[in-house]
C-alpha positions as CSV (number, residue, x, y, z in Angstrom):
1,X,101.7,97.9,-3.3
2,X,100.1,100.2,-1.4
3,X,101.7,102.9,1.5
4,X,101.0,100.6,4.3
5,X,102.9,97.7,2.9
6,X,105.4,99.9,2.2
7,X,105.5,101.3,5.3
8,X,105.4,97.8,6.9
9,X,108.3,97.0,4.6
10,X,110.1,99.9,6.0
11,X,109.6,99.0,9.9
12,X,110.4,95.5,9.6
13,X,113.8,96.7,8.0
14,X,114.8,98.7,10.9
15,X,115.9,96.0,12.9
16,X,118.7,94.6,10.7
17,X,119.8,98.3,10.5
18,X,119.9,99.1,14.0
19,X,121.8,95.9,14.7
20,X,124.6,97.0,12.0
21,X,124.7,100.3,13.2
22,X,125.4,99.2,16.6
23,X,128.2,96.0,15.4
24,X,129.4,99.3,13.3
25,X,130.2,101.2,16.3
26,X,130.8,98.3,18.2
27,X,128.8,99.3,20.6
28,X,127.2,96.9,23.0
29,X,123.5,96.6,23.9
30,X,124.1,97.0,27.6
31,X,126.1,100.6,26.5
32,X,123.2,101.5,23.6
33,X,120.7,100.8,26.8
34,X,122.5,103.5,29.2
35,X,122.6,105.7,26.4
36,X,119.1,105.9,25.2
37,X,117.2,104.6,28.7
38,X,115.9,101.5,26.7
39,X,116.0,98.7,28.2
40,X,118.7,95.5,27.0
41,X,115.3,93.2,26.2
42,X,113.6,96.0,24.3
43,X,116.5,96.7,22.5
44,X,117.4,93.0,21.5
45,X,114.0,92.6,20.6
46,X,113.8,95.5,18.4
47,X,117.2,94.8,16.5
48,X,116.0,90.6,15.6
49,X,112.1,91.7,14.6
50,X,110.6,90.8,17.6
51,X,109.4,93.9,18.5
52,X,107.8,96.1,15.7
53,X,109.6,100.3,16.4
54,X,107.8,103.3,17.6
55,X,108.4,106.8,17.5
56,X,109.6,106.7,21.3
57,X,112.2,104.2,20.6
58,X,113.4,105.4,17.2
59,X,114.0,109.0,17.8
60,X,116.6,108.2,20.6
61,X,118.3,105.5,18.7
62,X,118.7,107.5,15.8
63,X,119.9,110.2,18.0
64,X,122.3,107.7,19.8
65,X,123.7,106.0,16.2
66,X,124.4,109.3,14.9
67,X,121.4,109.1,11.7
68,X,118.7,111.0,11.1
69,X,114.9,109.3,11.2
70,X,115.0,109.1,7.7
71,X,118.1,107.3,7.1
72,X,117.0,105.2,10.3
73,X,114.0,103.9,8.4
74,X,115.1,103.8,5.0
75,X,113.5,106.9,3.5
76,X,116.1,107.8,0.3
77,X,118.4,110.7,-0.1
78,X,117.6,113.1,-2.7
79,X,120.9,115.0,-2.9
80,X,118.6,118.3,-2.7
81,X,119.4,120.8,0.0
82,X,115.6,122.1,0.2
83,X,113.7,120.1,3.0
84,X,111.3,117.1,1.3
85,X,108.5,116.4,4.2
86,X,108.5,112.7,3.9
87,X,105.7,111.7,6.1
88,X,106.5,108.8,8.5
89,X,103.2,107.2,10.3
90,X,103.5,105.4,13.7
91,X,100.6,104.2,15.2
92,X,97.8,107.3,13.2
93,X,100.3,109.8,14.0
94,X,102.2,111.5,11.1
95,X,105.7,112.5,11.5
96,X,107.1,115.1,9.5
97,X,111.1,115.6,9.7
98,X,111.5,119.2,9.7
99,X,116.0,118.8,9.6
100,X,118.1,115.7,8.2
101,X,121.3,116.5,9.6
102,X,122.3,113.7,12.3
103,X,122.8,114.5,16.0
104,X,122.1,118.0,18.1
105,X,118.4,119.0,18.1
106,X,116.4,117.3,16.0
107,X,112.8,119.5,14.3
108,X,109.2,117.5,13.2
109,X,106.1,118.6,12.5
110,X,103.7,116.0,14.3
111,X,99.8,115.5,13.4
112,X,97.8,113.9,15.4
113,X,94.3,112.3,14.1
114,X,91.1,113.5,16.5
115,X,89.4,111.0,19.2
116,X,86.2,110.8,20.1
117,X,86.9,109.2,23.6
118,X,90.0,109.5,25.3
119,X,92.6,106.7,25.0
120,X,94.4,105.1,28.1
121,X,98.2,106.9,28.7
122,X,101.0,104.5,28.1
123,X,103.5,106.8,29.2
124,X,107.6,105.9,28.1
125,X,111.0,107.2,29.1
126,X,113.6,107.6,27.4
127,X,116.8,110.0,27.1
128,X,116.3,113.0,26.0
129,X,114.7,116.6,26.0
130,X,111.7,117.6,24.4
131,X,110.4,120.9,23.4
132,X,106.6,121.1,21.5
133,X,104.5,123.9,20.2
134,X,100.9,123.4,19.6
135,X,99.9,124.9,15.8
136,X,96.3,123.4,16.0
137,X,94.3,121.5,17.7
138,X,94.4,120.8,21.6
139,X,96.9,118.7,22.6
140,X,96.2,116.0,26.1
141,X,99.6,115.5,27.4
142,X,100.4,113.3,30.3
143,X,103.9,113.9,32.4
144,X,104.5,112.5,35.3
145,X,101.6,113.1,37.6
146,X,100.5,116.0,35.6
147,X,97.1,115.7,33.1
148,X,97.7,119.2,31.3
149,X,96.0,120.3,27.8
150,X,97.9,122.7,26.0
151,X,96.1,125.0,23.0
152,X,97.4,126.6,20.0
153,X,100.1,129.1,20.8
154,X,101.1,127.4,23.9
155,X,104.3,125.7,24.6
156,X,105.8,122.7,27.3
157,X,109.3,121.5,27.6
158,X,110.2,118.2,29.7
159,X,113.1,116.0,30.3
160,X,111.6,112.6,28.7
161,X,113.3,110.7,31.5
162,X,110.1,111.7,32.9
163,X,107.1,108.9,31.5
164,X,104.8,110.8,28.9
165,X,102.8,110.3,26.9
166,X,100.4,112.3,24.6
167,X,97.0,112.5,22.6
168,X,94.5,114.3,20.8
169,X,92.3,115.8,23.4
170,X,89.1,115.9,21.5
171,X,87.8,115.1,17.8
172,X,89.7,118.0,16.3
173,X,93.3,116.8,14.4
174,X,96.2,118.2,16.5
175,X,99.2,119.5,14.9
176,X,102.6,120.6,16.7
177,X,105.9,121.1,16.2
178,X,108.7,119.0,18.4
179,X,112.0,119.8,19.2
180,X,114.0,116.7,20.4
181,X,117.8,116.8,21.7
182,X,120.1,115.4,24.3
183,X,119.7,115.5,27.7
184,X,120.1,119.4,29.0
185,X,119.3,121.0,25.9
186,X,116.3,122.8,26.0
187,X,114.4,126.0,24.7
188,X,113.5,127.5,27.9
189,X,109.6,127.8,27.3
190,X,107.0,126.2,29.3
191,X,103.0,125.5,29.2
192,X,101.1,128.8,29.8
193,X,98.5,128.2,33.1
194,X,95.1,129.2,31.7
195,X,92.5,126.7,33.2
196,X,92.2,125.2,36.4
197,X,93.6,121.5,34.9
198,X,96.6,123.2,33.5
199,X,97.7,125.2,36.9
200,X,101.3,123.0,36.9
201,X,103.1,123.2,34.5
202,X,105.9,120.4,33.0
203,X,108.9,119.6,34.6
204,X,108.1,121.8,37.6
């Protein structure tokens, strides 16, 4: 079997695991929905395999349940304090978890695979705050009515009750690191103003 079956095999799993998290916390789907800003239907659908998970969904349900990513999608514990990058893929981007401990702030390494034209935004809300750091690569990312493009070395921070969304901006792989936590924490850094299409910066 080959990673993307496995991977397949993973994703499809989630849903049976969300739903006995939630029954486990007896927590209801209308109370998960104001918690993570996901939607009752999206939320249902995800839990009975309806609706395949994403990165934008999963990282505030995990946060919200009290899990980690990895224990969210099944990745197994190796009893090892060192940090073991399991790669997690969601739609060509790789997702490295960067801590494993449940709730607070939440680290990953993401890459990014290069474009040769842009893609259309799809941006999503959700609860949360997100911090990111570009290592390499230049980085499109939509927020709000802002089109930036941040470059290695550069920095943005945004509430992601805010739609967002975010690419590649070229053929060149992106990599960047992401900070996630609840609502109100935050790193205090935001996107440097170097060109005339990044003069506003996030969350401003």
């Amino acid at each position: 079997m080959d990673s993307e079956d496995d991977l397949g095999q993973a994703l499809d799993a989630v849903g049976p695991r969300l739903r006995a998290l939630r029954k486990q916390r007896e927590t209801t789907l209308a109370e998960l929905s104001g918690a993570t800003g996901i939607s009752v239907s999206t939320l249902s659908r995800l839990e009975s395999g309806a609706r395949r998970p994403t990165l934008e969904l999963l990282l505030p349900l995990a946060r919200a349940h009290g899990v980690t990513l990895d224990e969210l999608v099944g990745a197994p514990p190796t009893g090892d304090p060192r940090i073991h990058l399991r790669p997690v893929t969601f739609n060509g981007m790789t997702l490295l978890p960067l801590t494993r401990r449940a709730g607070g702030i939440q680290a990953y390494k993401m890459i990014l695979p290069g474009v040769s034209t842009p893609n259309e935004p799809d941006p999503q809300v959700h609860e949360g705050y997100e911090w990111i750091y570009i290592l390499n690569g230049r980085l499109r990312l939509v927020l709000g009515e802002h089109d930036l493009e941040l470059a290695p070395g550069e920095a943005a921070e945004f509430d992601t009750r805010v739609p967002h969304w975010f690419d590649a901006a070229g053929p060149e792989t992106v990599e960047f690191l992401s900070l996630f936590g609840r609502q109100g924490q935050r790193a205090h850094l935001r996107a440097r103003s170097t060109g005339s299409d990044r003069r506003e910066e996030p969350g401003d």
